[in-house]
C-alpha positions in Angstrom: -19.6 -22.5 -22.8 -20.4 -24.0 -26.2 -22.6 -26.2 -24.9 -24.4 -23.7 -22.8 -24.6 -21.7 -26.3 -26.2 -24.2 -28.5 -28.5 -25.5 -25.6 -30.2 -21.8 -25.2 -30.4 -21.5 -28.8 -32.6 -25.2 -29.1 -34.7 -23.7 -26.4 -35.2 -20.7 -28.5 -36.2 -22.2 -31.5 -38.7 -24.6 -30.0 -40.1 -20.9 -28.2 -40.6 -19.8 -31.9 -41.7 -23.0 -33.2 -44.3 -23.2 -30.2 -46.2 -19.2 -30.8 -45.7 -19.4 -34.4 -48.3 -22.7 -33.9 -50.7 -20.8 -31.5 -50.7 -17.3 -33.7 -51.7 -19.4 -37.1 -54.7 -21.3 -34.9 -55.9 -17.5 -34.4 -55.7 -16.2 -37.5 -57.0 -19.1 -39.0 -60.3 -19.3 -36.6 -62.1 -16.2 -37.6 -61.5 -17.0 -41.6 -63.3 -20.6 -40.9 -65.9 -19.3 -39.6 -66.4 -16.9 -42.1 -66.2 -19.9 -44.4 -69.1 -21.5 -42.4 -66.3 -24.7 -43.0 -67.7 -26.2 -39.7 -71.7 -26.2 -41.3 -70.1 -27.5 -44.8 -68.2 -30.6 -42.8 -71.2 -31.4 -40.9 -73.2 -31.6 -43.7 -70.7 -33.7 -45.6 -70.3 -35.9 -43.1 -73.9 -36.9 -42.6 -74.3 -37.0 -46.3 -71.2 -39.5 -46.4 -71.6 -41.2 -43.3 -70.5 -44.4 -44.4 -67.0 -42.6 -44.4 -67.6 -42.1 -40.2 -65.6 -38.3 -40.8 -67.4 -37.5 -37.3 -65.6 -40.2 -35.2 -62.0 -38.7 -37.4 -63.3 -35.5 -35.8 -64.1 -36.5 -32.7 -60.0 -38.3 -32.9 -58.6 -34.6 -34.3 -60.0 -32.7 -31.4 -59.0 -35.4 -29.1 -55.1 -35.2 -30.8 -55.7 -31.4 -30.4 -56.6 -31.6 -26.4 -53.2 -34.1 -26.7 -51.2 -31.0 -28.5 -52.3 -28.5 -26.0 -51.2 -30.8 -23.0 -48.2 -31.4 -24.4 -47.3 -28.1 -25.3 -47.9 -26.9 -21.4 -45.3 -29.8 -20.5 -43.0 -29.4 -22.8 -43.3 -25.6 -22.0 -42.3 -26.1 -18.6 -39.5 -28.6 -19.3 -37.9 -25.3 -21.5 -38.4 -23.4 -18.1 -36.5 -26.0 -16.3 -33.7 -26.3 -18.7 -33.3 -22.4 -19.0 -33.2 -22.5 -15.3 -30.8 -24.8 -15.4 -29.0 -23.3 -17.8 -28.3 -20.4 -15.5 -27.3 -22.0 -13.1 -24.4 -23.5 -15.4 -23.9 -20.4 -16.6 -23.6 -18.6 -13.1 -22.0 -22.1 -12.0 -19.6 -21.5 -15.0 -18.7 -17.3 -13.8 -18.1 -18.8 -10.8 -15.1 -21.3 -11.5 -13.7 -18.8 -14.1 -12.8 -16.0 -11.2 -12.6 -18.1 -7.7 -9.9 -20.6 -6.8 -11.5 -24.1 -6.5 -9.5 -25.1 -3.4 -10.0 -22.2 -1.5 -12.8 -20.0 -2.7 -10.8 -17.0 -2.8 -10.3 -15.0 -6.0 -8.3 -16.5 -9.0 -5.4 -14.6 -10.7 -7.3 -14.1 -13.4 -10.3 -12.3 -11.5 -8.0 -10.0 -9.1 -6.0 -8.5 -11.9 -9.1 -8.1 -13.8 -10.2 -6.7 -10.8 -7.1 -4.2 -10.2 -7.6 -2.6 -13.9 -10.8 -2.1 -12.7 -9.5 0.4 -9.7 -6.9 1.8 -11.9 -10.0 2.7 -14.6 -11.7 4.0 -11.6 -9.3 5.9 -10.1 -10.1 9.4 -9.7 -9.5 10.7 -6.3 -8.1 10.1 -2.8 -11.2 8.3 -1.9 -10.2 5.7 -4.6 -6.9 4.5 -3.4 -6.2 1.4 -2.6 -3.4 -0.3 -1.1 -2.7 -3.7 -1.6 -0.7 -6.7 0.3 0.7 -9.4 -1.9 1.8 -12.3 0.5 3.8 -15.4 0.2 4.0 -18.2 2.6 7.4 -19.3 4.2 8.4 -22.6 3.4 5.2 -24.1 2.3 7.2 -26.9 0.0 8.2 -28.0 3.6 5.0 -28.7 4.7 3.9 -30.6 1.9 7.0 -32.6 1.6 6.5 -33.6 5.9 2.9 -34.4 5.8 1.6 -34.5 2.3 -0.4 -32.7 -0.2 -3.4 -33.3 1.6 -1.9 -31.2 4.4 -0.8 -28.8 2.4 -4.2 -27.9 0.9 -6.2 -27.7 4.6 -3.8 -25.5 5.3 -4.1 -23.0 2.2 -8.4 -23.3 2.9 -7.4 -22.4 6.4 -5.1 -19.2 5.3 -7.7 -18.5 2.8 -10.2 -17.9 5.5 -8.4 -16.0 8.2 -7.4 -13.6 5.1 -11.4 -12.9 4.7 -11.9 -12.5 8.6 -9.2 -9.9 8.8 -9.9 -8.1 5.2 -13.4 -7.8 5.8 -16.5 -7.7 3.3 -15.0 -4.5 1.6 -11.6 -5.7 0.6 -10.8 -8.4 -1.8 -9.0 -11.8 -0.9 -6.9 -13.8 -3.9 -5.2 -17.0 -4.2 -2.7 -16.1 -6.8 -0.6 -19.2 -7.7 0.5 -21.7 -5.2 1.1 -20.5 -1.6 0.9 -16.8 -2.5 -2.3 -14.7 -2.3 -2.9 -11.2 -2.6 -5.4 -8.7 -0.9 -7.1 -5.3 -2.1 -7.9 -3.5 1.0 -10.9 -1.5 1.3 -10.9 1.6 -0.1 -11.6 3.7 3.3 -8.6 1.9 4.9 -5.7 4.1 5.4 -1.7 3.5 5.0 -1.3 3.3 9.1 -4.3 0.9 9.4 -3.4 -1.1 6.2 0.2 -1.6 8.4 -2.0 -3.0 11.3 -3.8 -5.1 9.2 -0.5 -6.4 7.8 0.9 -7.1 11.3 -3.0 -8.9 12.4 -2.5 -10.6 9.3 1.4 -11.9 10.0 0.1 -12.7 13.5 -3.3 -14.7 12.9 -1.6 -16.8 9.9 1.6 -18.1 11.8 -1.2 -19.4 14.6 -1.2 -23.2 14.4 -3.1 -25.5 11.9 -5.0 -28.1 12.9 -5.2 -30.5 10.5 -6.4 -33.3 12.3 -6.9 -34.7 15.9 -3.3 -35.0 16.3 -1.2 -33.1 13.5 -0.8 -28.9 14.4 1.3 -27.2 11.6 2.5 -23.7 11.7 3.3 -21.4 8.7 4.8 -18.4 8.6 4.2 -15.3 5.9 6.1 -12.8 4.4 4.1 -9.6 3.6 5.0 -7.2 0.8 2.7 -3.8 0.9 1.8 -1.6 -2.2 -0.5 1.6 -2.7 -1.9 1.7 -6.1 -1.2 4.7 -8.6 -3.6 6.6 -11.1 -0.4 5.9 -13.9 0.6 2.2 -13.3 -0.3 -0.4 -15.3 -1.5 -3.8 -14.2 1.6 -5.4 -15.6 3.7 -2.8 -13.7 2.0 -2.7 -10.5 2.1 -7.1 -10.3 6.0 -6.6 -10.4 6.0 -3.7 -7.8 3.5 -5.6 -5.8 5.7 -9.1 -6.6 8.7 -7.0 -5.2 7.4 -5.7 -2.1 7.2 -9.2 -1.0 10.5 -10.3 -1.9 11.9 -7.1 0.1 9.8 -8.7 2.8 11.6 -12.3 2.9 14.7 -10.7 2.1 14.6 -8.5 5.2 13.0 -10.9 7.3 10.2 -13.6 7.1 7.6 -13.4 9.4 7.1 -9.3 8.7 5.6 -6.8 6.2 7.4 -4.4 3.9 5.9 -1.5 1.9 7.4 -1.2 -1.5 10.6 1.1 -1.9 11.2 2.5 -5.0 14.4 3.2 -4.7 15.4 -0.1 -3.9 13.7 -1.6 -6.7 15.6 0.9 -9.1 18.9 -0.4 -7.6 17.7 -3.8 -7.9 16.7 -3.7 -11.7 19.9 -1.5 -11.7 21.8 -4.6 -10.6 20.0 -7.0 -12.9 21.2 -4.9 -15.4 24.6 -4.7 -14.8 24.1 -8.5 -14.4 23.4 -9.0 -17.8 25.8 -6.9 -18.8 28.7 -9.0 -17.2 27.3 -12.5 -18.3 28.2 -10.6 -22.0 31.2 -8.9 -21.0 32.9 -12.2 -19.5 31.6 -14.3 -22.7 33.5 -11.6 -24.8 36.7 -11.6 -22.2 35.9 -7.9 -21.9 36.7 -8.4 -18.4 40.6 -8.0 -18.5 43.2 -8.9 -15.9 45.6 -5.9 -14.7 48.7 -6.4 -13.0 50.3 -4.9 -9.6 53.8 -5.6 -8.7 55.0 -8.0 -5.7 58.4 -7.2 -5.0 60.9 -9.0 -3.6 61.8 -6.6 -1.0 65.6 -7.6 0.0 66.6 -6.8 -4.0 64.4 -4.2 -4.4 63.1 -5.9 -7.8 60.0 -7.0 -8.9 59.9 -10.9 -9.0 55.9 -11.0 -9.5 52.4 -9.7 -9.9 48.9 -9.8 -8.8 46.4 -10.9 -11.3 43.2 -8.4 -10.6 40.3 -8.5 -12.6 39.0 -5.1 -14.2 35.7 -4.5 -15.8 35.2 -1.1 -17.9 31.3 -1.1 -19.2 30.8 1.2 -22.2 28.2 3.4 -20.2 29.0 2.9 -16.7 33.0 3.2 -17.4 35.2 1.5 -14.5 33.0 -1.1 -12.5 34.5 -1.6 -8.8 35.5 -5.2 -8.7 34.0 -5.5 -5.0 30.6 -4.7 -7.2 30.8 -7.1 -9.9 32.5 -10.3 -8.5 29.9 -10.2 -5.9 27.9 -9.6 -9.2 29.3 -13.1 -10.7 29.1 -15.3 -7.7 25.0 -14.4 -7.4 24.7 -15.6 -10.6 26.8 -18.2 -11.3 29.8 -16.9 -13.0 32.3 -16.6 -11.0 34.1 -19.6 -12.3 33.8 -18.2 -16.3 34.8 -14.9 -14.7 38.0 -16.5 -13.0 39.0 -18.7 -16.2 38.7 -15.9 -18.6 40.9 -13.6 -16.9 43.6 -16.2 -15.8 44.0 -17.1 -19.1 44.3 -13.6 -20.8 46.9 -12.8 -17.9 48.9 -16.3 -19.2 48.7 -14.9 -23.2 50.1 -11.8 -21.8 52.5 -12.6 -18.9 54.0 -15.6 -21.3 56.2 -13.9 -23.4 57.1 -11.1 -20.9 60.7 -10.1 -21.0 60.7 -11.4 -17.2 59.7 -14.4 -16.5 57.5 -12.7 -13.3 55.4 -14.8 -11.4 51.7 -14.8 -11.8 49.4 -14.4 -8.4 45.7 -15.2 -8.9 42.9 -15.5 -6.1 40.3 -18.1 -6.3 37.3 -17.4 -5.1 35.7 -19.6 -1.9 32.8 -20.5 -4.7 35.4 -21.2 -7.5 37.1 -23.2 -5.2 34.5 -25.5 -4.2 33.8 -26.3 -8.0 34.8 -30.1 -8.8 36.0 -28.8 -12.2 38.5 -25.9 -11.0 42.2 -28.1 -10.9 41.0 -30.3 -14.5 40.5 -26.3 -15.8 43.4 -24.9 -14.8 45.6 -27.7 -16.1 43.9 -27.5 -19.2 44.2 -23.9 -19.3 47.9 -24.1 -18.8 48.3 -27.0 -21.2 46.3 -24.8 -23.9 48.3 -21.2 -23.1 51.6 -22.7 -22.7 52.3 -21.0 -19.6 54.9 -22.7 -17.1 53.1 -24.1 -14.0 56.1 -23.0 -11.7 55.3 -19.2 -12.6 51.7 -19.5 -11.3 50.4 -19.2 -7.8 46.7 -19.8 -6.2 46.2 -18.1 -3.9 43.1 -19.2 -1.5 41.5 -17.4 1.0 40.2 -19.3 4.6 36.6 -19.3 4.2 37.5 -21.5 0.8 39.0 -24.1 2.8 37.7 -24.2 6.2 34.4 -26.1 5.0 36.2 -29.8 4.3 40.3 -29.8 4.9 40.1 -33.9 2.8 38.6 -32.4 0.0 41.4 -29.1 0.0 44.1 -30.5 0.7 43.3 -33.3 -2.3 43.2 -30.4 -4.6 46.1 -28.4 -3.4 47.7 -31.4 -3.4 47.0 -31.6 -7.5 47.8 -28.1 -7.9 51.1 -28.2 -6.3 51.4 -32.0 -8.6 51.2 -29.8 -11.6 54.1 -27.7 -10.2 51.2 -24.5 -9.5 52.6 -22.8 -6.0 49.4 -22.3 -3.0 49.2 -19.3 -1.4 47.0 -18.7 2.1 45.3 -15.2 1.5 44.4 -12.8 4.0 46.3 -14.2 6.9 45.4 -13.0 10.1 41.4 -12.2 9.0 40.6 -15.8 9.9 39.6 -17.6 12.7 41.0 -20.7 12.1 44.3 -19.7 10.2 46.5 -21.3 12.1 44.2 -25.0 11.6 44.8 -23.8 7.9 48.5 -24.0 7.9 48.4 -26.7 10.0 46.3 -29.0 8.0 46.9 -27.9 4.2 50.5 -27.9 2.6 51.1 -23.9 1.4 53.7 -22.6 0.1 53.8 -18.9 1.0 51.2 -16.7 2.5 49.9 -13.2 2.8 49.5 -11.0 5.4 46.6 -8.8 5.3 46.7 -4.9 4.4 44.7 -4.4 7.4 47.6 -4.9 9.6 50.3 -3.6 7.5 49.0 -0.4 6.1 49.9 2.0 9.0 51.7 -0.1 11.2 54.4 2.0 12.3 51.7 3.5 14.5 49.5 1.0 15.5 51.5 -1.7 17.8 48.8 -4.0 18.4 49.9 -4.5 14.6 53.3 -4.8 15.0 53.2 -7.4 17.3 50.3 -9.7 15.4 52.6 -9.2 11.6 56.1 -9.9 13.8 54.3 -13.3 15.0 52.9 -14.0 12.0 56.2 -13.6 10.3 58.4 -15.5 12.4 55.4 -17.9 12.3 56.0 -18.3 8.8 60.0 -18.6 8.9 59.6 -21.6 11.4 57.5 -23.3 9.0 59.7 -22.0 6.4 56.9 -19.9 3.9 57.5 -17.1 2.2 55.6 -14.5 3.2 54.1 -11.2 1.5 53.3 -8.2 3.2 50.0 -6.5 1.3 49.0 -2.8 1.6 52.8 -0.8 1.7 51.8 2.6 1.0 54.0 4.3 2.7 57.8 4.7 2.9 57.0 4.1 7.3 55.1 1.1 6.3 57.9 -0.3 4.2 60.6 0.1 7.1 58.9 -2.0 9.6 58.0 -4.8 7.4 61.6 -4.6 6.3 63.3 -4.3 9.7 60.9 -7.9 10.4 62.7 -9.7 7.8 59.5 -10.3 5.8 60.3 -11.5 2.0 58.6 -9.8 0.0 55.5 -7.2 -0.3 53.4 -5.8 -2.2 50.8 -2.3 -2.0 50.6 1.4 -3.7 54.0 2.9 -2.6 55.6 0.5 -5.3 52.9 1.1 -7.7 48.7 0.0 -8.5 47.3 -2.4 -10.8 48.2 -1.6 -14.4 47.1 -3.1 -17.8 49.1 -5.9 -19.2 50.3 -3.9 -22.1 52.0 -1.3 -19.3 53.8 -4.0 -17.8 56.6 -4.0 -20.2 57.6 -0.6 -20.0 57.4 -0.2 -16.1 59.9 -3.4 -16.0 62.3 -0.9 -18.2 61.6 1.9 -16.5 59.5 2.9 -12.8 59.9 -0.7 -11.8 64.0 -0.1 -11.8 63.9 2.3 -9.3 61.5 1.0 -6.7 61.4 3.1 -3.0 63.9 1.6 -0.7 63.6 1.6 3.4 64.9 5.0 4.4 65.0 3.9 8.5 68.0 1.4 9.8 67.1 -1.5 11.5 68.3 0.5 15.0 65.2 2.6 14.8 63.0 0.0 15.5 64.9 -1.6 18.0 62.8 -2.2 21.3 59.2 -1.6 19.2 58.3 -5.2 19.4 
């Protein structure tokens, strides 16, 4: 653009320079001859003719003939280079607002373009709905058959996005294999749909991108209406959103922006910045429930359970933000930090109570877990033999080598390995099979009511007398009633644990419910002769 700058202004100064020449030969004509200058030369000239001032004349007016022709050339060279500086100029326009590769609209040019229709906006004949759209796995297609590929294909998109927009709507390439398209303004919210489906439709048609090479690519189409108080800023990330609700759902589709899902989703990134703070601060605590061991009536144990109390939102359900951790990484921190606060607490207990903790299937899988928890033993002083990790299926059933090599470490360190959720599974039995536990649990799902339910009865007796031939303990979860706590009773199981002995407490509680509620736990109020015959 500089150049373009001090090229028109040369051109204007030798404009100038050339009229300013031509208006002095005017005014001075008419004073010459006034001056009867050309009678006084001639004269002087034959009076001094040895000087030969004619032939000098004769060689001026040539020179001026020579001027005058030059001036009409160089005049039209200027024409020619202000021509061509136009065509820079519009050549210039051009490459600032379109995409080079495919033609379409840059970034730069649509969002100029959408504050445009927000400036404009004044009626219902002004809205406009747009489509942003991303393609499904285009890194694949440049990774199989090269970036080459990969750019016929974006030309190709680029074109069958102008076929179906048509001359009133407005096609961009906005960064990589994502464009966006402003739909006419005429075009309704039931025929902007249609043109979304045309548009998933005619784009997942093959690619030809030579004789002998078809490619296919899918898109993912996220719909958007414009509104008279968005901002361009605001309505990108709405717009940005609709497509991801698109892939999310399911690629190959459209999706029209949902408000209230986008609330819950910035809702959620919220809280998810919130917990990366709360778990660096160990404001995530550990609360305890009691296991008890149910042939003395005494608690022998507890559950580690992680409890989160934001200063706004007050109690956060774990189910909300483990899930929480594990999308974003932290899920290990999360683990570490409350294990280790339990082990400050449960340490100098009165009891020496054993600690339960569940690892995650993600925690699991981390390389680093078994060097952690050593080191977090080593650095709380907290007796290996009190501690037990308990490990759901899905954590194991991926690669039994690489489990049983860390259970094998754990149990090394003296730590006790507990199956989790036993029963939930479809592979438990491979589980106890191939991996050396120590105890497991059964799940609350077929203990909780199982005094009525015999399809239970049967599947926790089995599991139990599973359990005694391959001599683990075993621990009944979800007892919440005094029915409940009969039947697991009257099947010999060890020891349970659920909300008729008591819930998950703060560490500071534990103390005092050892001296006091946890002396006087409920006791099996039916003999074994009322079961007799149920399984």
């Amino acid at each position: 653009m500089q150049v373009l700058t001090r090229l028109k202004a040369k051109i204007r100064r030798h404009h100038i320079a050339h009229i300013g020449i031509f208006l002095l030969a005017l005014v001075l004509w008419p004073i010459l001859g006034e001056l009867d200058l050309f009678e006084a030369f001639h004269e002087y000239s034959r009076a001094h003719e040895e000087w030969e001032l004619d032939e000098l004349a004769v060689l001026a007016l040539l020179l001026t003939f020579a001027l005058l022709f030059s001036v009409i050339v160089q005049g039209r060279h200027l024409r020619a280079m202000e021509r061509e500086r136009e065509e820079l100029r519009q050549q210039a326009k051009t490459s600032a607002r379109h995409d080079p590769l495919t033609g379409a609209l840059n970034r730069r040019a649509f969002l100029d373009s959408i504050e445009q229709m927000l400036t404009a906006y004044g009626s219902e004949k002004d809205v406009r709905h747009v489509a942003f759209l991303g393609l499904d796995k285009f890194r694949n297609i440049n990774d199989l058959y090269g970036y080459r590929s990969g750019d016929a294909v974006l030309i190709e998109v680029a074109e069958r996005l102008k076929a179906e927009v048509g001359a009133g709507g407005i096609v961009a390439r906005m960064a990589g294999d994502e464009f966006a398209v402003a739909y006419d303004p005429m075009i309704t919210q039931g025929r902007a749909e249609r043109v979304a489906q045309r548009l998933v439709h005619e784009i997942g048609k093959p690619v030809w991108v030579n004789q002998n090479t078809e490619i296919r690519v899918g898109v993912s189409v996220g719909l958007v209406t414009l509104q008279p108080e968005d901002t361009v800023t605001e309505f990108m990330r709405c717009a940005a959103k609709a497509m991801q609700m698109a892939k999310e759902h399911a690629r190959g589709r459209f999706a029209w922006y949902d408000a209230e899902l986008d609330r819950q989703s910035m809702d959620r990134e919220q809280l998810a910045s919130d917990l990366r703070k709360a778990i660096a601060k160990d404001n995530v605590v550990p609360w305890f429930q009691p296991i008890v061991e149910i042939d003395q009536n005494r608690v022998n144990g507890v559950e580690v359970l992680a409890r989160w109390e934001h200063p706004e939102r007050g109690f956060v359900p774990p189910g909300v933000f483990i899930e929480i951790a594990e999308d974003i990484g932290q899920i290990g921190p999360l683990g570490l930090s409350v294990l280790r606060q339990a082990c400050v607490q449960a340490k100098d207990w009165p009891v020496p109570l054993t600690l339960s903790f569940n690892v995650s299937g993600m925690q699991f899988k981390d390389p680093a877990l078994v060097p952690s928890i050593r080191l977090l033993l080593e650095s709380t002083g907290f007796p290996a033999k009190r501690l037990i990790i308990e490990i759901t299926e899905n954590s194991v059933i991926d690669d039994f080598t690489v489990a049983r090599e860390k259970l094998e470490e754990l149990k090394a360190m003296g730590v006790a390995v507990a199956l989790d959720d036993f029963g939930t599974g479809y592979s438990s039995l491979a589980c106890l099979q191939n991996l050396p536990f120590d105890r497991l649990k059964i799940d609350r799902s077929f203990v909780t009511g199982i005094s009525e339910q015999p399809q239970s009865q049967k599947i926790v007796s089995g599991i139990i007398g599973l359990a005694q031939g391959l001599q683990l303990e075993v621990t009944a979860e979800g007892i919440e009633t005094l029915e409940d706590l009969s039947y697991v009773t009257y099947l010999d199981c060890t020891r349970g644990q659920g909300f008729l002995y008591d819930q998950a407490i703060p560490g500071e509680q534990v103390i005092a419910n050892l001296d006091d509620k946890w002396r006087d736990l409920p006791t099996a109020p039916q003999t074994i002769s009322h079961f007799a015959g149920k399984t």
